[in-house]
mmJSON file of the N, C-alpha and C atoms, coordinates in Angstrom:
{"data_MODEL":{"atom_site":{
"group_PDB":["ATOM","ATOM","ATOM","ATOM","ATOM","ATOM","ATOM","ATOM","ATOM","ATOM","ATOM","ATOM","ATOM","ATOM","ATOM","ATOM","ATOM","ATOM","ATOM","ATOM","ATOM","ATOM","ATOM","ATOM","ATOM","ATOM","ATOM","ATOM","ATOM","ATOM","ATOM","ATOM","ATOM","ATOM","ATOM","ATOM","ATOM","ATOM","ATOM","ATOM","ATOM","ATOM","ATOM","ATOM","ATOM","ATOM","ATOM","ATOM","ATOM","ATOM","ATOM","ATOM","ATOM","ATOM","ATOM","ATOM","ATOM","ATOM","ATOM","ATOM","ATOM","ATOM","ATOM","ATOM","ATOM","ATOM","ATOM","ATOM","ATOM","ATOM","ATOM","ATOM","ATOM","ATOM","ATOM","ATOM","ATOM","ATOM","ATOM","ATOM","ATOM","ATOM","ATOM","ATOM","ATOM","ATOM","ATOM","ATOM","ATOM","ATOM","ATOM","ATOM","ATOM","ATOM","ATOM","ATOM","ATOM","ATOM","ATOM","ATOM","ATOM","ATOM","ATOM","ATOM","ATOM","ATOM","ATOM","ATOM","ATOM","ATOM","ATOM","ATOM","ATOM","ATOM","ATOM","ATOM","ATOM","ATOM","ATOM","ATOM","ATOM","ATOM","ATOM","ATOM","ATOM","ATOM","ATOM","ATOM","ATOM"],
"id":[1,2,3,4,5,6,7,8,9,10,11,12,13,14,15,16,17,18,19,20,21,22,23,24,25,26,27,28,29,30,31,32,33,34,35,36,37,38,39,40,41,42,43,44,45,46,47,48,49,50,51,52,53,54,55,56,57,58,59,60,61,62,63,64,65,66,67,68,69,70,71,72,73,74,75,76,77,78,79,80,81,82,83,84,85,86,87,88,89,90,91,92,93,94,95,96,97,98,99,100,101,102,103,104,105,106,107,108,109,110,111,112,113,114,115,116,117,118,119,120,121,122,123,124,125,126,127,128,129],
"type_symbol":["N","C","C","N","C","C","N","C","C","N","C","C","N","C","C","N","C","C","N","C","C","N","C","C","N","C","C","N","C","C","N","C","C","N","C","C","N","C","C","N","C","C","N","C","C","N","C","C","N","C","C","N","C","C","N","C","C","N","C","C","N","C","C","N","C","C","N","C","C","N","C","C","N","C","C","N","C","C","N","C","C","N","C","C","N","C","C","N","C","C","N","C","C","N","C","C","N","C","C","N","C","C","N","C","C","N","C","C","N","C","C","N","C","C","N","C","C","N","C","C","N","C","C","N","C","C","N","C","C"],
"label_atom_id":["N","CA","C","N","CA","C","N","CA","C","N","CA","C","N","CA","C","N","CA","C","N","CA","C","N","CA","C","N","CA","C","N","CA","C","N","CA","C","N","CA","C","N","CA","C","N","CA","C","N","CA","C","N","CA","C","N","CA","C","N","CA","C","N","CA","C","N","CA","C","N","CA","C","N","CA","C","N","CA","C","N","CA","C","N","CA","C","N","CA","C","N","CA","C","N","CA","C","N","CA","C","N","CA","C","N","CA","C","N","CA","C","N","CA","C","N","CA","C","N","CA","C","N","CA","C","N","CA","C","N","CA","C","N","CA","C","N","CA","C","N","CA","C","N","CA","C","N","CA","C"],
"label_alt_id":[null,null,null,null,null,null,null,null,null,null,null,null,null,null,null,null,null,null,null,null,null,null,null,null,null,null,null,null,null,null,null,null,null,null,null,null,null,null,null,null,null,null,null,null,null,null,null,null,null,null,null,null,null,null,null,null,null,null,null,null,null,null,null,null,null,null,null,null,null,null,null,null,null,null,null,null,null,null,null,null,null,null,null,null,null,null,null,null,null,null,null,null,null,null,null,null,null,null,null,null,null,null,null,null,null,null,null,null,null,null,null,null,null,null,null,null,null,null,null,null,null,null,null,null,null,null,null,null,null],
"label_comp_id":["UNK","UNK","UNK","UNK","UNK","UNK","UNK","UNK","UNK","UNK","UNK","UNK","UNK","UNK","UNK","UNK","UNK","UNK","UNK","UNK","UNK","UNK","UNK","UNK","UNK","UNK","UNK","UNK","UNK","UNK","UNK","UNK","UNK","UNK","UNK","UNK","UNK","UNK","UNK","UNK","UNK","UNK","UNK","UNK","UNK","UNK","UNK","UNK","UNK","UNK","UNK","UNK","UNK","UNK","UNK","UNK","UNK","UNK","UNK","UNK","UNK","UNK","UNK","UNK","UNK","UNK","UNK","UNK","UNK","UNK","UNK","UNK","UNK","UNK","UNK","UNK","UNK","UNK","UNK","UNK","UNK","UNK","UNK","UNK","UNK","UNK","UNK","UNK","UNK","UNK","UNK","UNK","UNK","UNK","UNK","UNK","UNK","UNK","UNK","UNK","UNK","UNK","UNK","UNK","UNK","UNK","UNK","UNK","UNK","UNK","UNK","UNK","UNK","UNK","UNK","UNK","UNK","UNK","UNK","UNK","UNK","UNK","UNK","UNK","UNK","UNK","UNK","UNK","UNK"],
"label_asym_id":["A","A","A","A","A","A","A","A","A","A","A","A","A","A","A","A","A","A","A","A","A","A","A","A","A","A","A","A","A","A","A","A","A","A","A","A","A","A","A","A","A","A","A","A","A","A","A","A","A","A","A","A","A","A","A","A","A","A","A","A","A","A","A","A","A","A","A","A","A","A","A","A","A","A","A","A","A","A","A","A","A","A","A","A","A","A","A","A","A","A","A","A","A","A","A","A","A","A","A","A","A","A","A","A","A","A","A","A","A","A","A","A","A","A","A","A","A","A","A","A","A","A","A","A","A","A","A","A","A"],
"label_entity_id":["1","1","1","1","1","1","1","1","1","1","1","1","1","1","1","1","1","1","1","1","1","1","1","1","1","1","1","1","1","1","1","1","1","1","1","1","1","1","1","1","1","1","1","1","1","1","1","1","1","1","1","1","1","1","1","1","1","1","1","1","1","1","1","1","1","1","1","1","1","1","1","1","1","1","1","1","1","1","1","1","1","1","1","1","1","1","1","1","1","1","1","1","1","1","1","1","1","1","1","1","1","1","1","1","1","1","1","1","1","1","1","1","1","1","1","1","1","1","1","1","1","1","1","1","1","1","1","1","1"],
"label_seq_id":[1,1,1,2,2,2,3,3,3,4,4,4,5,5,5,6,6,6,7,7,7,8,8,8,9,9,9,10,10,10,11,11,11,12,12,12,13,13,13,14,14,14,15,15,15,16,16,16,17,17,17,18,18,18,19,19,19,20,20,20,21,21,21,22,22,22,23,23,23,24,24,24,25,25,25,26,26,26,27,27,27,28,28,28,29,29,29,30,30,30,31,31,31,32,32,32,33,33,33,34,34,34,35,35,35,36,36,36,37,37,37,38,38,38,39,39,39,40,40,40,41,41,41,42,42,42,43,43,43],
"pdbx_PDB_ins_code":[null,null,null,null,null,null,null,null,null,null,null,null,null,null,null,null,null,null,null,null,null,null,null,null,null,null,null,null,null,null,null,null,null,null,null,null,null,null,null,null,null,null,null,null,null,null,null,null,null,null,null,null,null,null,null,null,null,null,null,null,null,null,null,null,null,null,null,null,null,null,null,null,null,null,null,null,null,null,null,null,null,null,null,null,null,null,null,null,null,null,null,null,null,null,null,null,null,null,null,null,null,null,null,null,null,null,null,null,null,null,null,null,null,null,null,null,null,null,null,null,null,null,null,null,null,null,null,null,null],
"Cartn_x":[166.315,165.71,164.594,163.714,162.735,162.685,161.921,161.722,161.601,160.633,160.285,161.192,162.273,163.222,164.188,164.326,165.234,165.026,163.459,163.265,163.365,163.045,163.462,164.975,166.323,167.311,167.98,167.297,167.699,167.352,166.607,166.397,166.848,167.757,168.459,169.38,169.956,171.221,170.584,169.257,168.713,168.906,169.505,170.236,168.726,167.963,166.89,166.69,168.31,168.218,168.852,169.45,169.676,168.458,167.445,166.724,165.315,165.335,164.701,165.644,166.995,167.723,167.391,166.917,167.123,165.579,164.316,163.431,163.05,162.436,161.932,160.665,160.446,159.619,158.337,157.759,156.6,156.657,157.546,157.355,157.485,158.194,158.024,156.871,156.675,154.93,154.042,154.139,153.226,153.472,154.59,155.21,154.496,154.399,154.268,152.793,152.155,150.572,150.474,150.884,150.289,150.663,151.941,152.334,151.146,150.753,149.493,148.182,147.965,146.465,146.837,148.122,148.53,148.744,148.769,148.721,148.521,147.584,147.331,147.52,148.112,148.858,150.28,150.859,152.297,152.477,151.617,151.852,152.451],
"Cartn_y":[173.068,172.258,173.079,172.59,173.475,173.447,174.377,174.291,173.047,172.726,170.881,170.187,169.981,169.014,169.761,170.45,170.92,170.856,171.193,170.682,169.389,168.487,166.983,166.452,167.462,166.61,166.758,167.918,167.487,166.392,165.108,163.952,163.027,162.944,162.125,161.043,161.68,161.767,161.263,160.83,160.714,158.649,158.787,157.433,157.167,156.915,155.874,154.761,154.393,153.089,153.945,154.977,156.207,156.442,156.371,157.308,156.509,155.411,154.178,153.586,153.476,153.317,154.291,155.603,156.573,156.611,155.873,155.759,154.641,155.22,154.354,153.24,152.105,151.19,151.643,152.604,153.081,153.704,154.335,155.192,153.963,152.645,152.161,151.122,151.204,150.527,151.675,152.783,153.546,153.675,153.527,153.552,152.864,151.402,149.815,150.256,150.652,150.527,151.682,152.668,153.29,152.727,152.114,151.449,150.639,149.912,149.16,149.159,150.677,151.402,152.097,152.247,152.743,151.759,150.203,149.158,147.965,147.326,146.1,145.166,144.798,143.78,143.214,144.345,144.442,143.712,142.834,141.623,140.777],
"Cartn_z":[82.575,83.621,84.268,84.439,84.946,86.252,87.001,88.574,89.347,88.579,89.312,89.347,88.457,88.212,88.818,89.29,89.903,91.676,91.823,93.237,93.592,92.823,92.825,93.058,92.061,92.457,93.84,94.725,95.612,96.691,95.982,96.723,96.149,95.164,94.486,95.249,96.184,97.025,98.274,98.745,100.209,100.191,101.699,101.918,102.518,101.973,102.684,103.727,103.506,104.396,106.186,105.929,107.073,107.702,106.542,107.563,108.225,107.944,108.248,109.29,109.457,110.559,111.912,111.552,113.141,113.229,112.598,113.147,114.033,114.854,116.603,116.05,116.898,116.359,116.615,116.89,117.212,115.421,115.067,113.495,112.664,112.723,112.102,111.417,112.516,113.057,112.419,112.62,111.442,110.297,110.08,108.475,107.611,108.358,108.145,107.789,108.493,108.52,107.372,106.936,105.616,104.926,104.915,103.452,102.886,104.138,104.08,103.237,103.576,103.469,102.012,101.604,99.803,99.242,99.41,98.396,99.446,99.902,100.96,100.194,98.871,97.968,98.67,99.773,99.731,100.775,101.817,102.422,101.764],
"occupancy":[1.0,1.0,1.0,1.0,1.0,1.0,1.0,1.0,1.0,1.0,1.0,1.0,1.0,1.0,1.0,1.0,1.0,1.0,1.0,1.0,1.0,1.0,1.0,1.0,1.0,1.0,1.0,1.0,1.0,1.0,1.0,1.0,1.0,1.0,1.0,1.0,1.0,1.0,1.0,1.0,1.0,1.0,1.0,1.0,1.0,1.0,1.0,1.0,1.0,1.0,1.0,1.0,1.0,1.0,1.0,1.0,1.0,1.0,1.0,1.0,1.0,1.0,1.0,1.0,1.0,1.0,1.0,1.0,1.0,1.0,1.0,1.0,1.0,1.0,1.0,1.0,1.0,1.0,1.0,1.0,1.0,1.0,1.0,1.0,1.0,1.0,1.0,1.0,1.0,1.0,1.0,1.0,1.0,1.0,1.0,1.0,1.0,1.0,1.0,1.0,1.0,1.0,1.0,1.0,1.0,1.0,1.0,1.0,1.0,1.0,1.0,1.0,1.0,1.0,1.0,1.0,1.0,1.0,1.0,1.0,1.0,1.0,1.0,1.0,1.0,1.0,1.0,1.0,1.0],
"B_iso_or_equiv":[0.0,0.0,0.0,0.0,0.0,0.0,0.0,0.0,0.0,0.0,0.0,0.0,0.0,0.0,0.0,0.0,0.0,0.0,0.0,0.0,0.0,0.0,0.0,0.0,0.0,0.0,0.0,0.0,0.0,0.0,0.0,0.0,0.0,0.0,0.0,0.0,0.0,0.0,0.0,0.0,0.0,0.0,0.0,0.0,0.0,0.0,0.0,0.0,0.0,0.0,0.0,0.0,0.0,0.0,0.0,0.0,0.0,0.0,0.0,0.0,0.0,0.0,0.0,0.0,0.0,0.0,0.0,0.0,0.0,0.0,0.0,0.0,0.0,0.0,0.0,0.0,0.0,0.0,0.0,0.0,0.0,0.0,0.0,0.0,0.0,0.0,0.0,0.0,0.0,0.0,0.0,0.0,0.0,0.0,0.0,0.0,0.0,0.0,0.0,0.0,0.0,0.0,0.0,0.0,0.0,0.0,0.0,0.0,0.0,0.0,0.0,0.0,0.0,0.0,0.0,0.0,0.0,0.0,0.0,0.0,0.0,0.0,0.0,0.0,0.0,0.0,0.0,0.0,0.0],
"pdbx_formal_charge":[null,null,null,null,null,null,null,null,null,null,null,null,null,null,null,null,null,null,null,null,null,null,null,null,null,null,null,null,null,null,null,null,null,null,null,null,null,null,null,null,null,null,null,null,null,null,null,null,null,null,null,null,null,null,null,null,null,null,null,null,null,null,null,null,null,null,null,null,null,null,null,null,null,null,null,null,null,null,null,null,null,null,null,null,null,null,null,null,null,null,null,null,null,null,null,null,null,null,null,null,null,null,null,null,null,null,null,null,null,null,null,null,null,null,null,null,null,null,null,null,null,null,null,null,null,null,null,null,null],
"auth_seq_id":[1,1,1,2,2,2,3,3,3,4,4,4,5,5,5,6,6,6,7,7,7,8,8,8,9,9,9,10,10,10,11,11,11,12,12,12,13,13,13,14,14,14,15,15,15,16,16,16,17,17,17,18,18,18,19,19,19,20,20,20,21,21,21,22,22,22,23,23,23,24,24,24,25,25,25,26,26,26,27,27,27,28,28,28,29,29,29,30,30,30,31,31,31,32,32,32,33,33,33,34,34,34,35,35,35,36,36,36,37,37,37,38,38,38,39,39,39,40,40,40,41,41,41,42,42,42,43,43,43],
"auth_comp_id":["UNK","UNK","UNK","UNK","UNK","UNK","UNK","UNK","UNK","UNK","UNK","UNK","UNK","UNK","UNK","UNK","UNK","UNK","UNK","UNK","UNK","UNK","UNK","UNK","UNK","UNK","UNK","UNK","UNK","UNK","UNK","UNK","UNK","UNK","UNK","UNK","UNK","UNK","UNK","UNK","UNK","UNK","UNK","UNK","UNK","UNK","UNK","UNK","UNK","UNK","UNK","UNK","UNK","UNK","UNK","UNK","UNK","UNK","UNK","UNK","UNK","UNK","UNK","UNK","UNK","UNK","UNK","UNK","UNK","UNK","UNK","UNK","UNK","UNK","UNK","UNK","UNK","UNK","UNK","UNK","UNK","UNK","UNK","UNK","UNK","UNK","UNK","UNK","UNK","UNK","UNK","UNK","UNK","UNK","UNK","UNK","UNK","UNK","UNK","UNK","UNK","UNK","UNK","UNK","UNK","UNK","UNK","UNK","UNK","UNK","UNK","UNK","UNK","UNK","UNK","UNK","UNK","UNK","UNK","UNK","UNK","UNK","UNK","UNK","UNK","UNK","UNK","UNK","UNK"],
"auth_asym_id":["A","A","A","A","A","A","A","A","A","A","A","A","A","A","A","A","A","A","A","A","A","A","A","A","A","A","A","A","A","A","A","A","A","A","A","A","A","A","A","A","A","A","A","A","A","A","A","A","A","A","A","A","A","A","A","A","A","A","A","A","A","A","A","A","A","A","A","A","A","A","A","A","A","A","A","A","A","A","A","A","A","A","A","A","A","A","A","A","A","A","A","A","A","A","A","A","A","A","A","A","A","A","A","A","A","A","A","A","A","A","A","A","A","A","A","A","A","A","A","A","A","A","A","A","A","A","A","A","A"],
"auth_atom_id":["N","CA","C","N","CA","C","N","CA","C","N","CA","C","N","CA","C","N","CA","C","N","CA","C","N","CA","C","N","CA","C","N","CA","C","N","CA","C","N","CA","C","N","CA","C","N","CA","C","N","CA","C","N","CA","C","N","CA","C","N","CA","C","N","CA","C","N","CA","C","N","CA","C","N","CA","C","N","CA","C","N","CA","C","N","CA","C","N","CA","C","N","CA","C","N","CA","C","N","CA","C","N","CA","C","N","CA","C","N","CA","C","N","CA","C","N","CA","C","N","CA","C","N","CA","C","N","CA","C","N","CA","C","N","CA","C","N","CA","C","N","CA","C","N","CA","C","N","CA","C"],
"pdbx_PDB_model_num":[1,1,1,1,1,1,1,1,1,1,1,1,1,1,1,1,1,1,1,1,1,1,1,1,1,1,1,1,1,1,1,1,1,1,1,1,1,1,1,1,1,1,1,1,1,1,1,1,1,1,1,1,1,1,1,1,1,1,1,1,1,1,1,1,1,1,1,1,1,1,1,1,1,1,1,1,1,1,1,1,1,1,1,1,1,1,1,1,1,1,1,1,1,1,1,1,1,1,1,1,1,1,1,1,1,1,1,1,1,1,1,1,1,1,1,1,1,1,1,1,1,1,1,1,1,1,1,1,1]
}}}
């Protein structure tokens, strides 16, 4: 396994929906707006 793949599995395991839960609506409101500006399809 090489380095890379090895720095990677430790995000295998990340509860996404956790960590989108303990963010405040001000982060989500920025979240929202890059998601935006990396694909404006996603309306």
């Amino acid at each position: 396994m090489s380095s890379y793949q090895k720095e990677l599995e430790k995000y295998r395991d990340i509860d996404e929906d956790e960590i989108l839960r303990t963010l405040s609506p001000e982060e989500l409101e920025q979240l929202d707006c890059e998601l935006q500006e990396m694909d404006p399809e996603l309306d």
